[in-house]
PyMOL commands that place a pseudoatom at each C-alpha (Angstrom):
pseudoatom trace, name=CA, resn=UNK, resi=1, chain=A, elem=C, hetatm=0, pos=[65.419, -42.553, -61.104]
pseudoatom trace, name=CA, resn=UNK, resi=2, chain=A, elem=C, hetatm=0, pos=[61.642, -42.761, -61.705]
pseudoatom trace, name=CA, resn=UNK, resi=3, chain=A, elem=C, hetatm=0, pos=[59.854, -45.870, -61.099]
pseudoatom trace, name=CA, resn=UNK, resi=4, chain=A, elem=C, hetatm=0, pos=[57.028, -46.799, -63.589]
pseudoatom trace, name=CA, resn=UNK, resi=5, chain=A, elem=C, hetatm=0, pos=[53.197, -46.535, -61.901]
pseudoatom trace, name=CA, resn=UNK, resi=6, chain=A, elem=C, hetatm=0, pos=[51.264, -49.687, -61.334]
pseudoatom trace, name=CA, resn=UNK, resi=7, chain=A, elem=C, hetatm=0, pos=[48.061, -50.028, -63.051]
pseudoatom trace, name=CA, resn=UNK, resi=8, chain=A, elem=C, hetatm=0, pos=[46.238, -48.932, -59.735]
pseudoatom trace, name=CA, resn=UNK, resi=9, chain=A, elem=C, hetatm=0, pos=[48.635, -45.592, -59.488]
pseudoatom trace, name=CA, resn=UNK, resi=10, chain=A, elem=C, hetatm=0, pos=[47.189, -44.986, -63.172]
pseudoatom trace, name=CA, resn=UNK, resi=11, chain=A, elem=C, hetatm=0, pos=[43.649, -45.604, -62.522]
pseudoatom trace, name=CA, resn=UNK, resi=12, chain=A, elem=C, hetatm=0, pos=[44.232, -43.203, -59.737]
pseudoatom trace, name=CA, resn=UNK, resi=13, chain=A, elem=C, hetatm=0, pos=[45.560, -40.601, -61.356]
pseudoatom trace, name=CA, resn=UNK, resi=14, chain=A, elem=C, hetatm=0, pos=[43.076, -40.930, -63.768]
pseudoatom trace, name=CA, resn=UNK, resi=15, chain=A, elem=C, hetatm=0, pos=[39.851, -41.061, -61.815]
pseudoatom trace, name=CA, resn=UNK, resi=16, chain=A, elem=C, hetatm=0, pos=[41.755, -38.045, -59.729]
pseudoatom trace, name=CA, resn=UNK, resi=17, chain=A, elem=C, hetatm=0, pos=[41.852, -36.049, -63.207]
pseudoatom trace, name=CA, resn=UNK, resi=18, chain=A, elem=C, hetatm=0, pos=[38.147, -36.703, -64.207]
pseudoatom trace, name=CA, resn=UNK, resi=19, chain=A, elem=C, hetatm=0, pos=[36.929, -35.902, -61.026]
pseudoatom trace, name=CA, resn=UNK, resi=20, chain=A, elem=C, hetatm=0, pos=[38.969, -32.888, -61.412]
pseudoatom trace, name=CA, resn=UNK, resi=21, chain=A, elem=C, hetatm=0, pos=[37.529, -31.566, -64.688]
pseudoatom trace, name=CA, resn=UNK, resi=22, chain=A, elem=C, hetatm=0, pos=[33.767, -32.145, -63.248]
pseudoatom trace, name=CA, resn=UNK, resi=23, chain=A, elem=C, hetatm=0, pos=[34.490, -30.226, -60.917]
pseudoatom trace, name=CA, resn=UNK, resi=24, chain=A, elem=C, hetatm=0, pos=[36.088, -27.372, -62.979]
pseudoatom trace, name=CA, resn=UNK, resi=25, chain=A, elem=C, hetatm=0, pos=[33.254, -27.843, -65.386]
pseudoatom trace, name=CA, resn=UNK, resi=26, chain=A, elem=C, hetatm=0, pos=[30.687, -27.522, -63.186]
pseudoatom trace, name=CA, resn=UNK, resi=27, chain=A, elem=C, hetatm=0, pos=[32.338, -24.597, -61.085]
pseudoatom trace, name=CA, resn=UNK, resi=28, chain=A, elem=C, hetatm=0, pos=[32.562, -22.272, -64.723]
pseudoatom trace, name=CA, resn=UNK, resi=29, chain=A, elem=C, hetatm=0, pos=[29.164, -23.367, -65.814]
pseudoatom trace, name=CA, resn=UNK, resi=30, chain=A, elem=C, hetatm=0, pos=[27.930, -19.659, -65.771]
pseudoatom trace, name=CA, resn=UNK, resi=31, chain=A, elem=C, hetatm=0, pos=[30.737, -18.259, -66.773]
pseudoatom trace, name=CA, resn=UNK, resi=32, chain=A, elem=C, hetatm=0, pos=[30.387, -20.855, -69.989]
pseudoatom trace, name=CA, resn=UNK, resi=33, chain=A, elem=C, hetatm=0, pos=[26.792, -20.444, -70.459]
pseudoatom trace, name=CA, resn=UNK, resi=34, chain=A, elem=C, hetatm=0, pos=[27.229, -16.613, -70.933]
pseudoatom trace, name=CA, resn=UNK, resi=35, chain=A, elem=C, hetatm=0, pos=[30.058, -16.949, -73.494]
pseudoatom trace, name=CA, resn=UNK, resi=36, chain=A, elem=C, hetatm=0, pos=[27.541, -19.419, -75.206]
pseudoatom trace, name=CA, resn=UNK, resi=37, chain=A, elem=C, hetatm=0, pos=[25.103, -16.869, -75.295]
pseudoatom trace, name=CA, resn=UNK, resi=38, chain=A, elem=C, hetatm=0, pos=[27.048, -14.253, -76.369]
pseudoatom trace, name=CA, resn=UNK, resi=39, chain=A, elem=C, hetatm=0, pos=[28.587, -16.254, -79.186]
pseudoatom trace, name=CA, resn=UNK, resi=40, chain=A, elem=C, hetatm=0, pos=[25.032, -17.053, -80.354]
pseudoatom trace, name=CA, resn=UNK, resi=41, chain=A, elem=C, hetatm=0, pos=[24.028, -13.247, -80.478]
pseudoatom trace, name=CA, resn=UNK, resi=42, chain=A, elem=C, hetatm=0, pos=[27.164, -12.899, -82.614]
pseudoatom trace, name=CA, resn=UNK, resi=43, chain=A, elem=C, hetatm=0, pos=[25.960, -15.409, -85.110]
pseudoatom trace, name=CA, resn=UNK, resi=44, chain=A, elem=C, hetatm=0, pos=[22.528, -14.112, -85.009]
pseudoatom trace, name=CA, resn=UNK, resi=45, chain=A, elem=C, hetatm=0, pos=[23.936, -10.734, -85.628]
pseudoatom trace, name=CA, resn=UNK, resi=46, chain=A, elem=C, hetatm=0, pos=[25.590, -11.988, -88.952]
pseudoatom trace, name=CA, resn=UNK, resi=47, chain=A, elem=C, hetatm=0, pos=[23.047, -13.494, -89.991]
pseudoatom trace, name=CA, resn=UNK, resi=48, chain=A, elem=C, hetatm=0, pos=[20.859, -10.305, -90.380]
pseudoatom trace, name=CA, resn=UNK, resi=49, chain=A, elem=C, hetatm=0, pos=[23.531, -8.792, -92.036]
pseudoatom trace, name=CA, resn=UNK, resi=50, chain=A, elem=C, hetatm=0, pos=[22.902, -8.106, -95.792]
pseudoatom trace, name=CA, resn=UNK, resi=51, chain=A, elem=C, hetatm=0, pos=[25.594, -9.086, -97.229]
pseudoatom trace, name=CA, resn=UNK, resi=52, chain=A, elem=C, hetatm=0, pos=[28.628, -10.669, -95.995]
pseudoatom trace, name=CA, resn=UNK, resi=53, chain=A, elem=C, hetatm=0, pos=[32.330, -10.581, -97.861]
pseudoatom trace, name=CA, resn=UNK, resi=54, chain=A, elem=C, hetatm=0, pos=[35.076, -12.727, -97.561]
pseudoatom trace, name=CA, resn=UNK, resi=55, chain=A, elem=C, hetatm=0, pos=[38.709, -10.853, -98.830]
pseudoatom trace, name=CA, resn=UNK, resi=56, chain=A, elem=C, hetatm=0, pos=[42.134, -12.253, -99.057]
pseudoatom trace, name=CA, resn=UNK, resi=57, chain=A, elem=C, hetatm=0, pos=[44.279, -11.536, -96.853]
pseudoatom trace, name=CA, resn=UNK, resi=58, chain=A, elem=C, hetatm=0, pos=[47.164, -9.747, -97.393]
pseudoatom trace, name=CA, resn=UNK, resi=59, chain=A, elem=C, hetatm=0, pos=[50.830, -11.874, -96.958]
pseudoatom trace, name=CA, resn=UNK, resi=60, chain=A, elem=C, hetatm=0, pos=[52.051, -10.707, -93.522]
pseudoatom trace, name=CA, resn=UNK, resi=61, chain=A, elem=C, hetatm=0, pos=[55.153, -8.084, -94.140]
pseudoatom trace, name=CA, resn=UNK, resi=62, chain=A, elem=C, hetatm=0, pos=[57.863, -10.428, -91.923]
pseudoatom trace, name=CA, resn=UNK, resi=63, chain=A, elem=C, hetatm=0, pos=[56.819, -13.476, -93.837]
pseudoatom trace, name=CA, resn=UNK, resi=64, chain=A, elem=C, hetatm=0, pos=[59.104, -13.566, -97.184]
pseudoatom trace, name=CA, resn=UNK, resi=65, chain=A, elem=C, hetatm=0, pos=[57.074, -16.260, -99.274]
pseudoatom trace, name=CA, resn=UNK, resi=66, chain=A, elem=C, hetatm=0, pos=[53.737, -17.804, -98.538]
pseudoatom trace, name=CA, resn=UNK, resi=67, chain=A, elem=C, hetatm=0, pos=[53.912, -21.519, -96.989]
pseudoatom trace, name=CA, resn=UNK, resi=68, chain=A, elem=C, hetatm=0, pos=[51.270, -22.428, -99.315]
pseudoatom trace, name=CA, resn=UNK, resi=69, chain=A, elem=C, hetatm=0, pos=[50.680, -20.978, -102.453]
pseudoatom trace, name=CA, resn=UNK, resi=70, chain=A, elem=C, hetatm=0, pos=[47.405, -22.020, -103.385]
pseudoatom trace, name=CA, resn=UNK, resi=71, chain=A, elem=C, hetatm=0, pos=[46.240, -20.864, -99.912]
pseudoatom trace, name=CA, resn=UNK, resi=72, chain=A, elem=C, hetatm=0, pos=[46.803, -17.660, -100.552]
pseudoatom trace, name=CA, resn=UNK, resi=73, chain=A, elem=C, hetatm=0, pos=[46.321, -17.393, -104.313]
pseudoatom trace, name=CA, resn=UNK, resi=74, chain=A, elem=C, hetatm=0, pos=[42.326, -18.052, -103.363]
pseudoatom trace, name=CA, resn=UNK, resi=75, chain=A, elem=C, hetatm=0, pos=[40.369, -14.849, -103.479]
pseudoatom trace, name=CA, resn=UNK, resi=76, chain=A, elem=C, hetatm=0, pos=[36.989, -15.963, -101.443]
pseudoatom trace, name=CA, resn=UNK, resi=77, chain=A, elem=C, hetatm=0, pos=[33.972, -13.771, -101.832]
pseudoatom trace, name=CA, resn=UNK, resi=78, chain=A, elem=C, hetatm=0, pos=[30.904, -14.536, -99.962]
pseudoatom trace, name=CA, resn=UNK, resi=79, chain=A, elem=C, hetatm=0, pos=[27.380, -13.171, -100.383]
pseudoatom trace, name=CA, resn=UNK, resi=80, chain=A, elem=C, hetatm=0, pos=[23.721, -13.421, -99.102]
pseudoatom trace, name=CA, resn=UNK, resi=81, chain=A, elem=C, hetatm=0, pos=[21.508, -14.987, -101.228]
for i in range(1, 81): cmd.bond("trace and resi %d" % i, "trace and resi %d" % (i + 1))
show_as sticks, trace
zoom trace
Protein backbone atom coordinates (compact mmCIF):
# COMPACT_ATOMS: atom_id res chain seq x y z
CA UNK A 1 0.00 0.00 0.00
CA UNK A 2 1.09 3.59 -0.76
CA UNK A 3 2.15 5.80 1.94
CA UNK A 4 1.07 9.52 1.71
CA UNK A 5 4.27 12.11 0.94
CA UNK A 6 5.36 14.47 3.63
CA UNK A 7 5.19 18.04 2.91
CA UNK A 8 9.04 18.01 2.11
CA UNK A 9 8.50 14.87 -0.50
CA UNK A 10 5.88 17.42 -2.12
CA UNK A 11 7.95 20.43 -2.19
CA UNK A 12 10.39 18.13 -3.81
CA UNK A 13 8.58 16.87 -6.32
CA UNK A 14 7.47 20.09 -7.03
CA UNK A 15 10.62 22.17 -7.23
CA UNK A 16 11.91 18.82 -9.28
CA UNK A 17 8.92 19.55 -11.85
CA UNK A 18 9.58 23.37 -12.24
CA UNK A 19 13.03 22.94 -12.65
CA UNK A 20 12.04 20.45 -15.15
CA UNK A 21 9.84 22.64 -17.38
CA UNK A 22 12.72 25.51 -17.38
CA UNK A 23 14.66 23.41 -18.59
CA UNK A 24 12.35 22.02 -21.37
CA UNK A 25 11.39 25.59 -22.02
CA UNK A 26 14.51 26.86 -22.46
CA UNK A 27 15.91 23.75 -24.48
CA UNK A 28 12.75 24.34 -27.36
CA UNK A 29 13.16 28.05 -27.29
CA UNK A 30 14.04 28.06 -31.09
CA UNK A 31 12.04 25.61 -32.01
CA UNK A 32 9.09 27.93 -30.23
CA UNK A 33 10.27 31.14 -31.52
CA UNK A 34 9.98 29.86 -35.17
CA UNK A 35 6.42 28.50 -34.73
CA UNK A 36 5.78 32.08 -33.26
CA UNK A 37 6.97 33.52 -36.26
CA UNK A 38 5.38 31.50 -38.53
CA UNK A 39 2.02 31.85 -36.84
CA UNK A 40 2.45 35.64 -37.09
CA UNK A 41 3.09 35.48 -40.97
CA UNK A 42 -0.16 33.50 -41.03
CA UNK A 43 -2.08 36.25 -39.39
CA UNK A 44 -0.39 38.84 -41.37
CA UNK A 45 -1.27 36.89 -44.40
CA UNK A 46 -5.08 37.13 -43.49
CA UNK A 47 -5.03 40.19 -42.82
CA UNK A 48 -4.16 41.35 -46.43
CA UNK A 49 -6.68 39.24 -47.61
CA UNK A 50 -9.72 41.09 -49.14
CA UNK A 51 -12.26 39.59 -47.89
CA UNK A 52 -12.60 36.90 -45.46
CA UNK A 53 -15.88 34.39 -45.09
CA UNK A 54 -16.99 32.48 -42.38
CA UNK A 55 -19.55 29.28 -43.61
CA UNK A 56 -21.36 26.78 -41.56
CA UNK A 57 -20.26 23.83 -41.34
CA UNK A 58 -21.85 21.02 -42.51
CA UNK A 59 -23.23 18.25 -39.58
CA UNK A 60 -20.59 15.49 -39.75
CA UNK A 61 -22.27 12.28 -41.69
CA UNK A 62 -21.66 9.70 -38.41
CA UNK A 63 -23.17 12.24 -36.11
CA UNK A 64 -27.18 11.60 -36.18
CA UNK A 65 -28.39 14.97 -34.46
CA UNK A 66 -26.41 18.03 -33.58
CA UNK A 67 -25.41 18.32 -29.69
CA UNK A 68 -26.42 21.81 -29.87
CA UNK A 69 -28.85 23.15 -32.00
CA UNK A 70 -28.35 26.68 -31.91
CA UNK A 71 -24.63 25.99 -32.59
CA UNK A 72 -25.18 24.84 -35.65
CA UNK A 73 -28.32 26.68 -36.75
CA UNK A 74 -25.79 29.97 -36.82
CA UNK A 75 -24.77 30.82 -40.34
CA UNK A 76 -21.57 33.27 -39.62
CA UNK A 77 -20.42 35.44 -42.46
CA UNK A 78 -17.47 37.59 -42.05
CA UNK A 79 -16.20 40.44 -44.21
CA UNK A 80 -13.48 43.20 -44.53
CA UNK A 81 -14.56 46.42 -43.95
Amino acid sequence: MFRPLSDDEKREALRDGAVGAVREAQRRQPELQQLGLCAQNVFHAFLQAETWTVEEAELPAWMKTPPLEELWSVKAKVTKS
